[in-house]
N, C-alpha and C positions, 0 to 999 in steps of 0.2 A: 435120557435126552434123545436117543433113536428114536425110542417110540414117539415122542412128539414130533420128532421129524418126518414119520411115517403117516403119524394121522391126524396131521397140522392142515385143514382144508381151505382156513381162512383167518385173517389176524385174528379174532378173538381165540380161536381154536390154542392159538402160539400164545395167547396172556394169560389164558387161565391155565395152559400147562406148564408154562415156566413159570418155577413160584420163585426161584432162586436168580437175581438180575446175572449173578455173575456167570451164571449158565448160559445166557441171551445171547452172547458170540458165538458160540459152538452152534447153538443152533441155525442163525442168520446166515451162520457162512456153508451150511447146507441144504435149506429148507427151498422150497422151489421162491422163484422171484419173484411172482405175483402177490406171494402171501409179504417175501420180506420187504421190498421196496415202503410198503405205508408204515411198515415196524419200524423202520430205519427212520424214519420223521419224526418219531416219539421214544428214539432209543437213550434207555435206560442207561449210564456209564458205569460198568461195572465196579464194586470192591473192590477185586481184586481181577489180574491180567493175568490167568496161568499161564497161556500160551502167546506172545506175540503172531506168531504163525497166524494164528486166525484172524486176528486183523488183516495180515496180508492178502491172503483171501479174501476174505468181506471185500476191501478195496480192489482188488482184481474182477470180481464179480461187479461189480454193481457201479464203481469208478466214481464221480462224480458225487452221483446221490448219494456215498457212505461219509463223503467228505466229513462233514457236521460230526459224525459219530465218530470218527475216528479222533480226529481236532479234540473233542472232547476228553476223549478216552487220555490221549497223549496228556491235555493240561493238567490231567489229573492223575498219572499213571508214566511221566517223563523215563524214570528206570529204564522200565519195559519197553517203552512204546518207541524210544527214539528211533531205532534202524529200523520200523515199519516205517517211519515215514521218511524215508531215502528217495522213492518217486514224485513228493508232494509236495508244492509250490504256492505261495500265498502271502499273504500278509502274516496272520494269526498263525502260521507254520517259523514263520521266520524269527518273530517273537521268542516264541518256544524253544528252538531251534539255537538265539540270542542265547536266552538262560541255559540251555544243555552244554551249550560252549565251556559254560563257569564250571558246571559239574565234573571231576573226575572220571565218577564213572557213566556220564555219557560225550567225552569230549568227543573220544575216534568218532563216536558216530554222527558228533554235530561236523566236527571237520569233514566231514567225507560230504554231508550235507552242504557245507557252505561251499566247497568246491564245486560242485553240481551245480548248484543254484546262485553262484556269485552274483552272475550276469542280469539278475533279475530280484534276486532278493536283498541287496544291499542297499536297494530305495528305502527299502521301510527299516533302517536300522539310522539313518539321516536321522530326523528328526529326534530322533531317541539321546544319538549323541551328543545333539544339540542342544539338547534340554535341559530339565533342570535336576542339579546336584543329588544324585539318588545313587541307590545299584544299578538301575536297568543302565543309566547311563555309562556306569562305568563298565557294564557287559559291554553294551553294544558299544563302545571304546575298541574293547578286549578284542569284540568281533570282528570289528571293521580291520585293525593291526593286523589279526590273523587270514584274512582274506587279502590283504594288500601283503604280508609276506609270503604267500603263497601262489604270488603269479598274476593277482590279479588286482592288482592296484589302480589300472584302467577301467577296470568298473565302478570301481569307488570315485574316481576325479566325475568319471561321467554321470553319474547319482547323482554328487553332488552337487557339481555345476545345475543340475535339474532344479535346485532348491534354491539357485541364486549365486552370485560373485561373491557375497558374503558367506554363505556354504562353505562356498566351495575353497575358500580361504580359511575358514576355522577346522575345516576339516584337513585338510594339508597339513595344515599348521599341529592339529592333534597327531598326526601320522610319523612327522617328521622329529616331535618331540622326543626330549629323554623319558622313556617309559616309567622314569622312578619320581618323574613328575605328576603322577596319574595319583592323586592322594582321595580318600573319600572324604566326603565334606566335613565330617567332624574326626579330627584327631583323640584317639582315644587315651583319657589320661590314667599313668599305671596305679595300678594298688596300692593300700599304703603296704599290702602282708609281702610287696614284691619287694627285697630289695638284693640290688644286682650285685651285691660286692659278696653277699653270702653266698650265691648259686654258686653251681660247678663250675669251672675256667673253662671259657672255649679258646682253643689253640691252633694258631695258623697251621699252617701244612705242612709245613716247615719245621714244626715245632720250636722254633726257636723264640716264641713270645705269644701273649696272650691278649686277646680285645682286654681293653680296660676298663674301667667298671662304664664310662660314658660312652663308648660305642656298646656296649651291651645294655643300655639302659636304651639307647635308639633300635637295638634290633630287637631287645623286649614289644616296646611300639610299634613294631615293623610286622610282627606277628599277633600282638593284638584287634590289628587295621586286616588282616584275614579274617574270611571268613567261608565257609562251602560254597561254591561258586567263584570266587575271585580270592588272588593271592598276588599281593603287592609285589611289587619286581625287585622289591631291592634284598627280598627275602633270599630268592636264588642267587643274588650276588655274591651276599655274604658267606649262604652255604658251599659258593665253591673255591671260594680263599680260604677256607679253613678246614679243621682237622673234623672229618665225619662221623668220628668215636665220641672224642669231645666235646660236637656240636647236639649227639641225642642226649650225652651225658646230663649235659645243660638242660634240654628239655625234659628230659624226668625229674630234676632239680626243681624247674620250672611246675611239673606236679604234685610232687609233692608239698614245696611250700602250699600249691593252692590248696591241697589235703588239710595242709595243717590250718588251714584259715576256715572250715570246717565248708570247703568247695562250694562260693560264693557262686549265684548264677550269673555275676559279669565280669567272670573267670573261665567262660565256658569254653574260650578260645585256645586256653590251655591245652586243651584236649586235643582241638583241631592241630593246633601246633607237635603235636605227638605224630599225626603224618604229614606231618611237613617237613620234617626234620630226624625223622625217628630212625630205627634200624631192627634188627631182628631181635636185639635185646628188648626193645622198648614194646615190641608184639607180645613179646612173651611175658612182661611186666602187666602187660594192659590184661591180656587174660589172663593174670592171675588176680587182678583187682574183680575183675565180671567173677570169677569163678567162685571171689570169699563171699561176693553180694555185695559188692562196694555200692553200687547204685542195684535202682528195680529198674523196669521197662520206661525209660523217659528219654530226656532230653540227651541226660551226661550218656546213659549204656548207648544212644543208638550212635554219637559220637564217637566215643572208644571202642566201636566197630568201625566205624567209618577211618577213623585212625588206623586201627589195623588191615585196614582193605586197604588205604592209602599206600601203607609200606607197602604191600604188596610180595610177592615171591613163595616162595617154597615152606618159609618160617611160618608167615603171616598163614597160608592155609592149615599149616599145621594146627597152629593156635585156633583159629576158626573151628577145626575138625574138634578140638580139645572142646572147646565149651559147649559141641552139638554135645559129646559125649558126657560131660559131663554134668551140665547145666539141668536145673530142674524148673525153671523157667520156662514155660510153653513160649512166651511171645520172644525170649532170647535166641532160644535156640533155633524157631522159624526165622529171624532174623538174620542169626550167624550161618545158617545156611545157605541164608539168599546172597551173602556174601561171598562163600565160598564159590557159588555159580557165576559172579562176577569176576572172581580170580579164575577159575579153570573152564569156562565154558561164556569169554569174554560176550561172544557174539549173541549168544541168546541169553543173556543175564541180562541184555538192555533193556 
């Protein structure tokens, strides 16, 4: 890549020596600006993002005109890309920005973004709220709560007021609401292989009594209606009236019946519900499922990483470190890696 950097004279010079797109960053964020500004007009969105860093650059350099590339980069590359775009303001940013909110692992750095940018990008998350019954809608719900409990609730009236007296009334009105009122439009109906009276007891904190099979047949529900990106409010309720041993006991209870129903794909939530609920036992349960070959490279394994990155802590890297070691899986193990970078090296794993 040097060397095209060195005898890159004019953009064709920079197309026909980079054959590799995902190389195209590294080189744009050093090659003199004459050559990259017309590259940037036609730039290629990488594979893959090794480095965020160099976006950084590219937009330091060139401001404006990298806009388009970068925007792109990010829609396509959210992980990585989100704390490059902490200077950057827009419509299509704030969108983005909406959706990183839902993800885990780039909440910090949406919050840090909507903080920055309350004052200006809470216009275009209006109409979003407004609309019709979908996810984006209940993101940009999720977004607007968390910028009005965060200080900035006066930008939100003022946005909305901008949209009309009717706005500016149903958005109040969504703000002011019980959060466990926030439902997605189709209630998901439970399995027939689920049933609640067999699972493991979850027990209050107290221990002195257990939910009954019809409050756990509502909090089965409650965690079905999650999904990556948003998590129903009345899930945290319940997790903090009760016993936290008890409550993962349940959710591997919860996996395994879907095991034995030979792990239907509209069960997948099961999994998700493993870090939501889960604990340092339940890390270590999940890699040992990845480690017999319970799944290949798909939907269920990238899930029961994302569950174990969910729990999070000392345990969960453990278990990560265990299946780089162990796994013979190339696409597993570059995976469980990139996870381990989100647990110990939060800031640049975005």
């Amino acid at each position: 890549m040097l060397e095209v950097v060195s005898s890159a004279q004019n953009p064709e010079d920079y197309r026909r020596s980079v054959l590799n797109v995902d190389h195209g960053p590294f080189v744009l964020a050093l090659i003199s600006e004459y050559i990259a500004r017309p590259i940037l007009r036609d730039f290629q969105v990488p594979g893959t993002v090794h480095s965020p860093c160099i976006f950084q650059r590219i937009l330091g350099r060139f401001g404006t005109d990298a806009l388009d590339a970068v925007v792109a980069t990010m829609a396509r590359h959210p992980l990585r890309m989100a704390t490059v775009m902490a200077p950057v303001d827009g419509s299509r940013v704030a969108v983005l920005m909406m959706r990183c909110l839902g993800l885990p692992r780039t909440n910090r750095a949406a919050v840090t973004w909507w903080l920055r940018h309350a004052d200006t990008a809470v216009q275009d998350l209006i109409p979003i709220a407004l609309g019709r019954q979908g996810r984006d809608r209940m993101l940009a719900e999720q977004a607007l709560r968390t910028v009005a409990q965060t200080g900035h609730r006066g930008a939100v009236d003022v946005a909305a007021t901008g949209y009309g007296e009717q706005a500016r009334t149903a958005i109040s009105a969504m703000l002011d609401a019980d959060p466990t009122l926030s439902l997605p439009h189709r209630i998901p109906q439970l399995p027939t292989w689920l049933v609640p009276g067999l699972l493991p007891p979850i027990a209050l904190r107290d221990g002195r009594a257990v939910l009954p099979d019809s409050a756990v047949e509502n909090f089965c529900t409650m965690l079905a209606m999650c999904r990556p990106g948003w998590q129903y409010a009345g899930v945290r309720i319940v997790a903090d009236i009760v016993d936290p041993t008890t409550l993962a006991e349940f959710a591997w209870g919860l996996y395994e019946a879907w095991m034995l129903a030979d792990c239907p794909n509209s069960g997948q939530w099961v999994l998700h519900a493993q870090g939501l609920v889960g604990n340092k036992d339940t890390a270590r349960q999940l890699c040992e499922q990845i480690l017999k070959g319970r799944w290949r490279i798909g939907e269920s394994s990238r899930a029961a990483l994302d569950a174990i990155t969910a729990i999070g802590g000392d345990e969960a890297v453990a278990q990560l470190r265990a299946i780089v070691s162990a796994s013979s899986a190339n696409g597993m193990v570059r995976k469980a890696r990139h996870r381990i970078r989100e647990l110990t090296e939060p800031d640049s794993a975005l």
